[in-house]
C-alpha positions in Angstrom: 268.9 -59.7 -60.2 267.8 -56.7 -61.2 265.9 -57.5 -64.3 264.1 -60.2 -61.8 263.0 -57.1 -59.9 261.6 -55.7 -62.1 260.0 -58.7 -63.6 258.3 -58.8 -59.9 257.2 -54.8 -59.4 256.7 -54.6 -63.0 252.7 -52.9 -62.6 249.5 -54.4 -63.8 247.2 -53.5 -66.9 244.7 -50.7 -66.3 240.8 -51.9 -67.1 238.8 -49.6 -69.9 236.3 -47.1 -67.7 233.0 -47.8 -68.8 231.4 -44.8 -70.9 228.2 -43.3 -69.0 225.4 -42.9 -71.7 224.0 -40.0 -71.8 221.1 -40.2 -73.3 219.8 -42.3 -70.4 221.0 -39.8 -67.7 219.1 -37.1 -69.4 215.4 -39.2 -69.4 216.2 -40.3 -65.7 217.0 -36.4 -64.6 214.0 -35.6 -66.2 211.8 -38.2 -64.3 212.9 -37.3 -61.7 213.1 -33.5 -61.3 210.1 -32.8 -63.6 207.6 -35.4 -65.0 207.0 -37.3 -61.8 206.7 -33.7 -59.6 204.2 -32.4 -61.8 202.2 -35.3 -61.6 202.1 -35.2 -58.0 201.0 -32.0 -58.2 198.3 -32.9 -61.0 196.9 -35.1 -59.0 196.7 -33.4 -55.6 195.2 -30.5 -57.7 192.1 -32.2 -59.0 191.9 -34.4 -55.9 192.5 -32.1 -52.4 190.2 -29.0 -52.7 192.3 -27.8 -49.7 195.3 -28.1 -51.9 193.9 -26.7 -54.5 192.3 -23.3 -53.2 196.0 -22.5 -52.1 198.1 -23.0 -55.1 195.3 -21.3 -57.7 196.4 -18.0 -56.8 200.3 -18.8 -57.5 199.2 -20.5 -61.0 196.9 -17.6 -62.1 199.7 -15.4 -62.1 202.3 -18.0 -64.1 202.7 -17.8 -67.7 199.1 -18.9 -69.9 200.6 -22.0 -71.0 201.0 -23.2 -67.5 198.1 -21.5 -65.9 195.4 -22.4 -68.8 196.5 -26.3 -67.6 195.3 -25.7 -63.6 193.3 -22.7 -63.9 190.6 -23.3 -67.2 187.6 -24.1 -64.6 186.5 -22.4 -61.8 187.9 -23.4 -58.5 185.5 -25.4 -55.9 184.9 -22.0 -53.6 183.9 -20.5 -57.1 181.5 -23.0 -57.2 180.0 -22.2 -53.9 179.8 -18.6 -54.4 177.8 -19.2 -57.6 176.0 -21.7 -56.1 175.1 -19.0 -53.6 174.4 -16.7 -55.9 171.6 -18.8 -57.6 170.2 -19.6 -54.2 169.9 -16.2 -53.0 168.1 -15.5 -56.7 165.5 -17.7 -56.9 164.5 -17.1 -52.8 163.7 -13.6 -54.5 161.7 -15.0 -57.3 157.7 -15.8 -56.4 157.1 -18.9 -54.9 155.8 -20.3 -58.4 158.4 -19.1 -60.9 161.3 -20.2 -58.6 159.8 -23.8 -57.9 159.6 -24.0 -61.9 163.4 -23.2 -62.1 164.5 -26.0 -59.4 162.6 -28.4 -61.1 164.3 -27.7 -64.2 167.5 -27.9 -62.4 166.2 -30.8 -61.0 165.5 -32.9 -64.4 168.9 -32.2 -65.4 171.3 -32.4 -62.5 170.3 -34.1 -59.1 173.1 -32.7 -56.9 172.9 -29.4 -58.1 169.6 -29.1 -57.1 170.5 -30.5 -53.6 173.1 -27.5 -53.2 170.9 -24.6 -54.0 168.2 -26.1 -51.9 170.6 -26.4 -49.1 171.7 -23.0 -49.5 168.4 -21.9 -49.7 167.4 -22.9 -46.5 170.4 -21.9 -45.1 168.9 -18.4 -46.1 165.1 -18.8 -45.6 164.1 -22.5 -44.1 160.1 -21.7 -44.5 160.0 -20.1 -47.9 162.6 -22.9 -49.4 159.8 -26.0 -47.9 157.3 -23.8 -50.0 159.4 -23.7 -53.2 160.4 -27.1 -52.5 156.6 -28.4 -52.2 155.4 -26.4 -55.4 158.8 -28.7 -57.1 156.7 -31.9 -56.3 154.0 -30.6 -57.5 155.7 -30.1 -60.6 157.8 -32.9 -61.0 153.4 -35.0 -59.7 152.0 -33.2 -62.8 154.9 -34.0 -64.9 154.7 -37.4 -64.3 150.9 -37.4 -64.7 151.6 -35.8 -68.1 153.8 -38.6 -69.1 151.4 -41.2 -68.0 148.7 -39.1 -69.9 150.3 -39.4 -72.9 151.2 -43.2 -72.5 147.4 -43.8 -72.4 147.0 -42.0 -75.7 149.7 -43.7 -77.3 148.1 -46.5 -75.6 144.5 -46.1 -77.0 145.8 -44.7 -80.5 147.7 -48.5 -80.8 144.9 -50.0 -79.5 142.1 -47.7 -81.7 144.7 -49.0 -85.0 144.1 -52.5 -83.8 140.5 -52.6 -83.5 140.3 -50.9 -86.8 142.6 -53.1 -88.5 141.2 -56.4 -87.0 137.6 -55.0 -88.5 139.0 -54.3 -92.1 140.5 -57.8 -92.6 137.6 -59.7 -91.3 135.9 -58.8 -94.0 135.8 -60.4 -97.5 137.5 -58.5 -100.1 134.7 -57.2 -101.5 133.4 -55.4 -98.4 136.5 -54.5 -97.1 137.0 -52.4 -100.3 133.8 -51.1 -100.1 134.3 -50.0 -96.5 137.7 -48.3 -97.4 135.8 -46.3 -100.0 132.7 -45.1 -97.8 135.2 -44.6 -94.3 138.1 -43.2 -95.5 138.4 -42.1 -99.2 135.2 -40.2 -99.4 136.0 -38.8 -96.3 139.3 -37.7 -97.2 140.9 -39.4 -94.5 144.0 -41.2 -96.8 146.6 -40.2 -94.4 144.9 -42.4 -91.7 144.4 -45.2 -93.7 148.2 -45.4 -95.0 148.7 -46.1 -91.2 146.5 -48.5 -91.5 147.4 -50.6 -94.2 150.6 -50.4 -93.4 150.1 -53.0 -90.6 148.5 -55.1 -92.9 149.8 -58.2 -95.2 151.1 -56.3 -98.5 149.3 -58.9 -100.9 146.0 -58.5 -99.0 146.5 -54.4 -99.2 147.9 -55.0 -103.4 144.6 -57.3 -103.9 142.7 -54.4 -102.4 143.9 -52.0 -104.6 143.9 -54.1 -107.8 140.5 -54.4 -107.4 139.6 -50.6 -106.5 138.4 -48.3 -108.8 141.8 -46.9 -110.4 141.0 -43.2 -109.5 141.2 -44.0 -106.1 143.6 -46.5 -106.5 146.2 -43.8 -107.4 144.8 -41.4 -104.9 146.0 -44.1 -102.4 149.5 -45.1 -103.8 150.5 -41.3 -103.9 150.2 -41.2 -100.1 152.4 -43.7 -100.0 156.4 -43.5 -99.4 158.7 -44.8 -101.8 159.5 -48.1 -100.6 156.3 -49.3 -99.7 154.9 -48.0 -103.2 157.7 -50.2 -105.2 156.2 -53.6 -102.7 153.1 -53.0 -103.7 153.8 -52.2 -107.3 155.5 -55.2 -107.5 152.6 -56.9 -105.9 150.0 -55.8 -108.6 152.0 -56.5 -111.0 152.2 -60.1 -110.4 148.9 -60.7 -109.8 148.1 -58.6 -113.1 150.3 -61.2 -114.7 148.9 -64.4 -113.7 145.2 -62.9 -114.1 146.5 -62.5 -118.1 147.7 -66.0 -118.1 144.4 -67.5 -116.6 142.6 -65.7 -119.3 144.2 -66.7 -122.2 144.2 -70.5 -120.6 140.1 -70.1 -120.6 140.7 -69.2 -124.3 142.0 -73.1 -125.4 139.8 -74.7 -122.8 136.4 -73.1 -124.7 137.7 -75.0 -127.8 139.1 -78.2 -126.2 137.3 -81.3 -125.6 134.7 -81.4 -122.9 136.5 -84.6 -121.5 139.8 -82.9 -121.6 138.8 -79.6 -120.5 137.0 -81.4 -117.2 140.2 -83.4 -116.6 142.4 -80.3 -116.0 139.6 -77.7 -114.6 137.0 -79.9 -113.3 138.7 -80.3 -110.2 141.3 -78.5 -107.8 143.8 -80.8 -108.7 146.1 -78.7 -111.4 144.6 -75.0 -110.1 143.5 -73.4 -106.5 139.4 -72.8 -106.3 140.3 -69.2 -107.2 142.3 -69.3 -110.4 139.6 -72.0 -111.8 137.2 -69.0 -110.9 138.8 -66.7 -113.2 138.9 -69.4 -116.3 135.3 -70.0 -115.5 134.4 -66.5 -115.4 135.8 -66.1 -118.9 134.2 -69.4 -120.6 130.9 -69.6 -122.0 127.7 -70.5 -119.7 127.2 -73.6 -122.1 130.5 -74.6 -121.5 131.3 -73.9 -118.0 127.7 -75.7 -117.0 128.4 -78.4 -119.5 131.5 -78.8 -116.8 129.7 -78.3 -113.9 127.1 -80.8 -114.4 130.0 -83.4 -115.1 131.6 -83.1 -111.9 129.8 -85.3 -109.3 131.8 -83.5 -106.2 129.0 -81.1 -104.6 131.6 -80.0 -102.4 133.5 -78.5 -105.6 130.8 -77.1 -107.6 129.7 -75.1 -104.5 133.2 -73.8 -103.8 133.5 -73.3 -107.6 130.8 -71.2 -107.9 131.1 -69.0 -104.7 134.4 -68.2 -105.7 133.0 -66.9 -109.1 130.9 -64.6 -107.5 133.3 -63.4 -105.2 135.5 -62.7 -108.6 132.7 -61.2 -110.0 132.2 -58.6 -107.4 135.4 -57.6 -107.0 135.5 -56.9 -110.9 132.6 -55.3 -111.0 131.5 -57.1 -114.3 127.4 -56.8 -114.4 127.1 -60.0 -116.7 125.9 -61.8 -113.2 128.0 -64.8 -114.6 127.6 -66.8 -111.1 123.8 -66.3 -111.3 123.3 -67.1 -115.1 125.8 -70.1 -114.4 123.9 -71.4 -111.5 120.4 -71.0 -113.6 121.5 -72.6 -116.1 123.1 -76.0 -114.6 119.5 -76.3 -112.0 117.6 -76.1 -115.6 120.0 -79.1 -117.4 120.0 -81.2 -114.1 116.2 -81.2 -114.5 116.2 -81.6 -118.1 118.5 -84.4 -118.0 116.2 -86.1 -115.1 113.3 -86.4 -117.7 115.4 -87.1 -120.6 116.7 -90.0 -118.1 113.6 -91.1 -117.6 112.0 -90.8 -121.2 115.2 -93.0 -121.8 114.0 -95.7 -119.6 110.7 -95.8 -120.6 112.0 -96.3 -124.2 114.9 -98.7 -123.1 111.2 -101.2 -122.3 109.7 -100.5 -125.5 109.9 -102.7 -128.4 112.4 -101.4 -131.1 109.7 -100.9 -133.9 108.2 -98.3 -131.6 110.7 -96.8 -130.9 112.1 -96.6 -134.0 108.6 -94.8 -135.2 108.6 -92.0 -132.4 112.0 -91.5 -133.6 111.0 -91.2 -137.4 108.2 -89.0 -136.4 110.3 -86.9 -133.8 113.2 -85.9 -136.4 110.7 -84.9 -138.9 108.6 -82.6 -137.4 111.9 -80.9 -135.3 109.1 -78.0 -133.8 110.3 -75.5 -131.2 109.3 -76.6 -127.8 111.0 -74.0 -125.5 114.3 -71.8 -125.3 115.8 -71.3 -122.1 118.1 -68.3 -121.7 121.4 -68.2 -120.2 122.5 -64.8 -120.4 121.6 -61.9 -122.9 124.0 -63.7 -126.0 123.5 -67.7 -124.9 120.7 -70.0 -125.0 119.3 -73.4 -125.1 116.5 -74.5 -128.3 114.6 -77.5 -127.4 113.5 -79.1 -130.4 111.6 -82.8 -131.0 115.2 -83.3 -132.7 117.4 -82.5 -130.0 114.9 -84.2 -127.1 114.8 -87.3 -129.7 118.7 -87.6 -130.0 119.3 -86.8 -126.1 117.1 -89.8 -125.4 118.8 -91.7 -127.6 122.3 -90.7 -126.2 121.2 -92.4 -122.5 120.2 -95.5 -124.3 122.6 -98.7 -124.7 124.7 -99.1 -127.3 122.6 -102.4 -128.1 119.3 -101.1 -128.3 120.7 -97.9 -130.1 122.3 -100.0 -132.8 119.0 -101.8 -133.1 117.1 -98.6 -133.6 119.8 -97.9 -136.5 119.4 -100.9 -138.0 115.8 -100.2 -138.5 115.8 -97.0 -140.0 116.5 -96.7 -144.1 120.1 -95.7 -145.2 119.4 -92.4 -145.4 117.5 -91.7 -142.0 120.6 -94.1 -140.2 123.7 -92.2 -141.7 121.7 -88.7 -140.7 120.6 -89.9 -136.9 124.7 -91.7 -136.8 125.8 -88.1 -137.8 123.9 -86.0 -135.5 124.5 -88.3 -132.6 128.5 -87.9 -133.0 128.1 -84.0 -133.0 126.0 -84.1 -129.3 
């Protein structure tokens, strides 16, 4: 019985405590009994003036550490008392020198200004009005200045403008010329930088490849870096193809007259300005001999006002576009009467013909030389009228003609005709 006693007092297990940690404990006390107090009284600090006016004498005396944290700026009655200060000041000042300090204060803080004007006429209401009525004065002519100097900027833009509008209506030509007489003889190469610089870099590079090279380099050493390498980049080019066009006039004054015209007699294969620069370098005979091929007016018109704008530009004195137009007027109206010599002998019987011919090539006299240009000409001999005529003739009656002259006379007239 007894061991069922016991069996039935016997006492139950004892549960583990749980261990406390630490750690925890120690971050919660410190919540609570320091970081959240002092941030209370952060934000009461820099938030109730009241509060704050109280407690700055009790932190001013605490360790730096702690004080330099509340105390580092002056306190908002330090603020009035300066404030004071200041107002009291500039009521001593004259009327003018003290209205020139407000308005300073007034360009950089607004309520500032406010609280020395308040103070101020919390000292002297009639003398602050004064001050404050010389301060819109100031602040009037300040603003007048401002506008002043919008209406320069204004009129400088629009001065620019008017100036660069003028320059680029103008052909090439002139507008070099005008550079030269308004603002490199003058001296005035600063000025114009500005101005090219608002205009299109090729027209500016043409300008300049075109100018005499003195003040071409007088102008590109005004210019800054970067916009010197664009347009050194831009001559260059057009120094390039202007090579390339020459040496193409080259094989075209030695080509056929048929093949030359089927590449340059039109603008088909090049723009109306590079066939001006391969015209400009052929011969007058050949470039007329071109000219007078073409049956597009149109052409021949744009043709040659584009040589004489090249010819300008370069300088070159060989008045190419004059001799050239000179010398296509006199071969239209020599080929007119050799046309119409031609038809008078297309009617004629072959035995006369054939003895004007005879007659024609013997004699071969000198009838007139036209001149082209100081190296160029044209000889018109009984020869070359004779075999002219014959070249407008059909190949029927020509081959009659031939048939009627002796061996020698044929094979020398079939020669000479092959060479016109």
């Amino acid at each position: 019985m007894s061991e069922e006693l016991n069996d039935v007092v016997e006492p139950k297990e004892k549960k583990p405590r749980k261990k406390i940690n630490v750690l925890k404990l120690s971050i919660g006390l410190l919540l609570v009994t320091v970081v959240l107090p002092s941030g209370i009284f952060a934000v009461l600090y820099n938030t109730n003036s009241d509060f704050k006016n109280s407690v700055y004498p009790i932190l001013n005396q605490m360790p730096a550490p702690i004080s330099d944290m509340f105390t580092k700026g002056p306190t908002v009655e330090e603020l009035k008392e300066k404030v004071a200060v200041v107002s009291d000041y500039y009521l001593t000042l004259d009327i003018k020198d003290s209205a020139e300090k407000l308005a300073n204060v007034k360009n950089s803080d607004e309520k500032l200004y406010h609280d020395i004007v308040q103070g101020m006429r919390e000292k002297s209401y009639r003398k602050t009005e004064e001050i404050i009525g010389q301060v819109q004065v100031i602040d009037l002519r300040n603003d007048t200045l401002n506008e002043i100097y919008a209406e320069i900027d204004k009129a400088k833009s629009d001065e620019i403008k008017t100036k660069v509008d003028q320059i680029t209506s103008l052909e090439d030509y002139y507008a070099i010329k005008y550079i030269k007489e308004n603002y490199i003889d003058s001296g005035a190469i600063k000025e114009l930088v500005v101005l090219l610089k608002q205009i299109d870099d090729t027209r500016v590079s043409t300008w300049l490849y075109f100018m005499n090279p003195a003040d071409q380099v007088e102008i590109m050493n005004a210019f800054d870096r970067n916009y010197k390498n664009i347009i050194n980049s831009i001559l260059y080019t057009l120094k390039t193809k202007d090579d390339e066009l020459i040496s193409k006039s080259e094989i075209y004054q030695v080509k056929d007259i048929d093949a030359s015209f089927g590449e340059i007699g039109n603008s088909d294969v090049y723009p109306i300005e590079d066939l001006a620069v391969i015209y400009s370098k052929l011969s007058i005979a050949k470039a007329s001999s071109l000219f007078l091929k073409s049956t597009d007016e149109e052409f021949n018109k744009s043709l040659l006002e584009s040589i004489e704008k090249r010819e300008k530009l370069t300088t070159d004195s060989n008045n190419i576009a004059q001799n050239l137009e000179k010398t296509i007027n006199y071969l239209q109206e020599y080929d007119k009467k050799i046309q119409e010599i031609a038809d008078i002998y297309g009617r004629m019987t072959v035995s006369e013909v054939v003895k004007i011919v005879e007659k024609m090539m013997i004699n071969d006299n000198r009838l007139d030389y036209f001149k082209m240009n100081e190296v160029e000409g044209i000889e018109i001999t009984d020869e070359k009228i004779v075999l002219d005529i014959l070249d407008k003739m059909s190949k029927t009656k020509l081959s009659e003609i031939i048939n009627q002259l002796d061996t020698r006379k044929a094979t020398e007239l079939t020669r000479k005709l092959t060479l016109q």
